[in-house]
N, CA and C atoms as an extended XYZ file, in Angstrom:
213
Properties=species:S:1:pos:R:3:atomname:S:1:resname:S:1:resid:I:1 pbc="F F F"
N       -30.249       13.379       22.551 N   UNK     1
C       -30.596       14.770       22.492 CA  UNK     1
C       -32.090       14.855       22.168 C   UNK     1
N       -32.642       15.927       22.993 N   UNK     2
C       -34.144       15.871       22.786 CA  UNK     2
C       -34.511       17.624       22.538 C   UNK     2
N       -35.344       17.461       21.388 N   UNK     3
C       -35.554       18.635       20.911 CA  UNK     3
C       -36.818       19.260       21.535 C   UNK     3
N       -36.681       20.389       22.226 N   UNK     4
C       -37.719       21.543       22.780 CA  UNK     4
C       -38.555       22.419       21.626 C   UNK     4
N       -39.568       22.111       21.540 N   UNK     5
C       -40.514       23.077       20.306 CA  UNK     5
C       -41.218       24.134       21.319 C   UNK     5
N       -41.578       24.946       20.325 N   UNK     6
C       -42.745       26.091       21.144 CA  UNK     6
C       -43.247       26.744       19.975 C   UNK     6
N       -44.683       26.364       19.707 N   UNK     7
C       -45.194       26.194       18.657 CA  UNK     7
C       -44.847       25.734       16.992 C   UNK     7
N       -44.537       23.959       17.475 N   UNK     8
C       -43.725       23.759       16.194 CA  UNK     8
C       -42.289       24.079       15.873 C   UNK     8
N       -41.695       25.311       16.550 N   UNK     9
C       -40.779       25.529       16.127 CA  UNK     9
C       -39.469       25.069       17.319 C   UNK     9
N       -37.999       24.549       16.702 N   UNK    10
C       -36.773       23.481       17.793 CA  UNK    10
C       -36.691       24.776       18.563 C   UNK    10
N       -36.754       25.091       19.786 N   UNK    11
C       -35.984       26.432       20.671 CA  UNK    11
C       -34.946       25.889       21.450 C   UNK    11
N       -34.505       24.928       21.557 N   UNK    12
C       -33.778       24.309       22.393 CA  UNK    12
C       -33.257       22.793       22.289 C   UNK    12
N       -32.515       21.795       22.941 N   UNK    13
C       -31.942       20.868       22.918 CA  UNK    13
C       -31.728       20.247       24.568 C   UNK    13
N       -32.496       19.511       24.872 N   UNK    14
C       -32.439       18.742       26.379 CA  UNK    14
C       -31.333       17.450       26.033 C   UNK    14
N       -29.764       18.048       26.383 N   UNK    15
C       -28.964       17.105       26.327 CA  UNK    15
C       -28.296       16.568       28.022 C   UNK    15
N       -28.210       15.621       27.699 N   UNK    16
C       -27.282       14.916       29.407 CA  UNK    16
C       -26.199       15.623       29.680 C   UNK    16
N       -25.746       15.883       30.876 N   UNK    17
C       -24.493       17.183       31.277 CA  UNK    17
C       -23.558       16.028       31.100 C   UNK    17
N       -22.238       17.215       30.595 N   UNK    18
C       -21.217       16.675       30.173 CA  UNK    18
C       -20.658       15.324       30.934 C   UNK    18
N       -20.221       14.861       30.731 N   UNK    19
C       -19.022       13.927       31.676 CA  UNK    19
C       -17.950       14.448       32.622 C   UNK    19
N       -17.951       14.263       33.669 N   UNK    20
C       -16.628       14.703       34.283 CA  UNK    20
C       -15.636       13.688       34.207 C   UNK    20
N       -14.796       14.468       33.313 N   UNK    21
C       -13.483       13.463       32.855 CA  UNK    21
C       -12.024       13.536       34.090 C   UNK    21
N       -12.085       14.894       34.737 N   UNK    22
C       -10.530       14.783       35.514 CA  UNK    22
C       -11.106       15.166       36.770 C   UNK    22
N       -12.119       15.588       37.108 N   UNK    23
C       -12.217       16.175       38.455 CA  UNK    23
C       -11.805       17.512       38.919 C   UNK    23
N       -10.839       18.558       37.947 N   UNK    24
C       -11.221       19.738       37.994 CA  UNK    24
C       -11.842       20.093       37.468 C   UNK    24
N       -12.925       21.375       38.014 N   UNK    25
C       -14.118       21.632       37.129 CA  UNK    25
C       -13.384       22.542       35.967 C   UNK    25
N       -12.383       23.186       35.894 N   UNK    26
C       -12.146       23.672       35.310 CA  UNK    26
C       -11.575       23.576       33.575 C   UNK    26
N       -11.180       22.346       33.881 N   UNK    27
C       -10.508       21.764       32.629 CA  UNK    27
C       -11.768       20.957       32.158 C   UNK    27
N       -12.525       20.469       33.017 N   UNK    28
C       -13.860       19.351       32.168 CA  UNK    28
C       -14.803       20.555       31.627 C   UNK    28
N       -14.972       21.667       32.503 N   UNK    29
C       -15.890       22.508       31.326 CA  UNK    29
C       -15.111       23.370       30.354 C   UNK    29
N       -13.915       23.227       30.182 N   UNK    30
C       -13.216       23.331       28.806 CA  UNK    30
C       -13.310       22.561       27.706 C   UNK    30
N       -13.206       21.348       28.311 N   UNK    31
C       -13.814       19.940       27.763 CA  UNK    31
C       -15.313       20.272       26.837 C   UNK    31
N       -16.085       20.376       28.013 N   UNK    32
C       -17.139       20.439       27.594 CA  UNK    32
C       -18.005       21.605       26.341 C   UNK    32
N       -17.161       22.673       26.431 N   UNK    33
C       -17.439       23.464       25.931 CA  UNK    33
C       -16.315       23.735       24.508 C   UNK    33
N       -15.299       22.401       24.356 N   UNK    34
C       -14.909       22.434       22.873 CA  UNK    34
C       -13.526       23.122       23.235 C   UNK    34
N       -13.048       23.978       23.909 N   UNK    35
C       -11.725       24.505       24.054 CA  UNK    35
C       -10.653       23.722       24.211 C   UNK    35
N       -10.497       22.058       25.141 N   UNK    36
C        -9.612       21.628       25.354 CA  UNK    36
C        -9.819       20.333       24.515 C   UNK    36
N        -9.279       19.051       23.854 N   UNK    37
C        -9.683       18.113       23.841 CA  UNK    37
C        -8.587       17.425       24.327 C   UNK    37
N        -9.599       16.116       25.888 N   UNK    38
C        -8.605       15.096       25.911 CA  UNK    38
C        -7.837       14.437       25.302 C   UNK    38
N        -7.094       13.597       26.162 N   UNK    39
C        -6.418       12.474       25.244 CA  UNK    39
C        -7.284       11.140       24.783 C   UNK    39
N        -6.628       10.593       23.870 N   UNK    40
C        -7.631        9.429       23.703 CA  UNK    40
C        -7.625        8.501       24.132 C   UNK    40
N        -5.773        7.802       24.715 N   UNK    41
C        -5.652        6.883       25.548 CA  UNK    41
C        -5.081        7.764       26.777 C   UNK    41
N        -5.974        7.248       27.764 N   UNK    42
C        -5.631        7.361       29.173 CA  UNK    42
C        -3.869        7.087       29.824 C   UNK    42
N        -3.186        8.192       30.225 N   UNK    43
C        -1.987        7.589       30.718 CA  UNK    43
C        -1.404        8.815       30.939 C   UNK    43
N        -0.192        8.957       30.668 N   UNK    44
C         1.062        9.923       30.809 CA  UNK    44
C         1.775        9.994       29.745 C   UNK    44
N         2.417       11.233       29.849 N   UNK    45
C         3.400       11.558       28.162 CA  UNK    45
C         5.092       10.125       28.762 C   UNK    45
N         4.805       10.262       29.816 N   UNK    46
C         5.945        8.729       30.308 CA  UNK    46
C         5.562        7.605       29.993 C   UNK    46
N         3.821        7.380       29.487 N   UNK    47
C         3.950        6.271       29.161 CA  UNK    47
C         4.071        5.739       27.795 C   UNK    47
N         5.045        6.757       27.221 N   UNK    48
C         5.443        6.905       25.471 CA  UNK    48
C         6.045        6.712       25.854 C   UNK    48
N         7.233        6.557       26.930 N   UNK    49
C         9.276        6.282       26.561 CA  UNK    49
C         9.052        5.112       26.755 C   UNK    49
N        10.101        4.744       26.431 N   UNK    50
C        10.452        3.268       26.038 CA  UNK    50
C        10.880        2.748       27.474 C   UNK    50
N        10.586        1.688       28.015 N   UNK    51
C        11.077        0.788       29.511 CA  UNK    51
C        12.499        0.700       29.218 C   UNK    51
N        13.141        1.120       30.657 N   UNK    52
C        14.365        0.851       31.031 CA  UNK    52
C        15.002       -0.598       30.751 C   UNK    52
N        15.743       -1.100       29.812 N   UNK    53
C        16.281       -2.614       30.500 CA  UNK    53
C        16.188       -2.871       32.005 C   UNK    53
N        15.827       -3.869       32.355 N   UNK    54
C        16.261       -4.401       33.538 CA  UNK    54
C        17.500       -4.844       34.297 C   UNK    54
N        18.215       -4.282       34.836 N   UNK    55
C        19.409       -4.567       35.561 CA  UNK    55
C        20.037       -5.371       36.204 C   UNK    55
N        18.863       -5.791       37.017 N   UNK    56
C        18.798       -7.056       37.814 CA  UNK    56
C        18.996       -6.073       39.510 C   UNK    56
N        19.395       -4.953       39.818 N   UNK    57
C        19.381       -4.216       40.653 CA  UNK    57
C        18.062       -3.509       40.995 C   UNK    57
N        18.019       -2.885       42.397 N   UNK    58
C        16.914       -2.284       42.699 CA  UNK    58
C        17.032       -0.926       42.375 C   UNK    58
N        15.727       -0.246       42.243 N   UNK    59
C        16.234        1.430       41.875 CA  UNK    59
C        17.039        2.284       43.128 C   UNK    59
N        16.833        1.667       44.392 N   UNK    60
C        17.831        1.888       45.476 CA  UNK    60
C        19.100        1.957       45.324 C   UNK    60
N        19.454        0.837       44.908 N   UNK    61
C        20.763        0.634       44.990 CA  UNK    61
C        21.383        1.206       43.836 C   UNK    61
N        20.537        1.354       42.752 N   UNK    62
C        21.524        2.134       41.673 CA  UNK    62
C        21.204        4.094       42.383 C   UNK    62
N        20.089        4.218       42.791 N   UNK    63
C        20.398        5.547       42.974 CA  UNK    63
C        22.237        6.030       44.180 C   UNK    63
N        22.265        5.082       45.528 N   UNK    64
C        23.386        4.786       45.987 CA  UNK    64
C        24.326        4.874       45.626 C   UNK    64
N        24.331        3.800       44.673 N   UNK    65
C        25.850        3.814       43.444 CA  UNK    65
C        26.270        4.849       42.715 C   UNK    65
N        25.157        5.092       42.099 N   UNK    66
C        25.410        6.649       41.449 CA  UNK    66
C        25.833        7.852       42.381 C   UNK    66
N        25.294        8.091       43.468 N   UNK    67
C        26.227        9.086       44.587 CA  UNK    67
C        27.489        8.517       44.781 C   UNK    67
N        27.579        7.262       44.845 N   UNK    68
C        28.864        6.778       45.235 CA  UNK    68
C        30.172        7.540       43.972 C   UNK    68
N        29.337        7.209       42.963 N   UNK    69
C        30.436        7.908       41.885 CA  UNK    69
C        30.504        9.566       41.862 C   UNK    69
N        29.856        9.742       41.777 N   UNK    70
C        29.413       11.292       42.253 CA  UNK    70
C        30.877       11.731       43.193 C   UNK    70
N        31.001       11.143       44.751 N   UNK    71
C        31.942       11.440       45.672 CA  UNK    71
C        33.087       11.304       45.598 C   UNK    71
């Protein structure tokens, strides 16, 4: 941050433009302007649940099976 004087006195602040964090402008100059704050780790609220056991099946074939019971 670089401080702007005019006669001695700070009138201003020459700072670097924000970061674009998501690619809508809309939410990064929320960002930017203190209204929204990101997350801190990068991901999805899915990547809090816990992993499925493994089955040994494909997600194909259990979706299949499951209609099968369904009918």
């Amino acid at each position: 941050m670089l401080p702007i004087t005019e006669r001695g006195k700070v009138i201003a602040f020459l700072t670097p433009p924000p970061p674009t964090v998501t690619g809508n402008p809309t939410i990064d100059r929320w960002i930017a302007e203190g209204r929204l704050v990101p997350q801190a780790v990068p991901g999805t609220v899915l990547d809090l649940l816990p992993l499925a056991e493994s089955t040994g099946t494909s997600l194909a074939d259990a979706v299949i099976a499951e209609r099968d019971i369904e009918r």
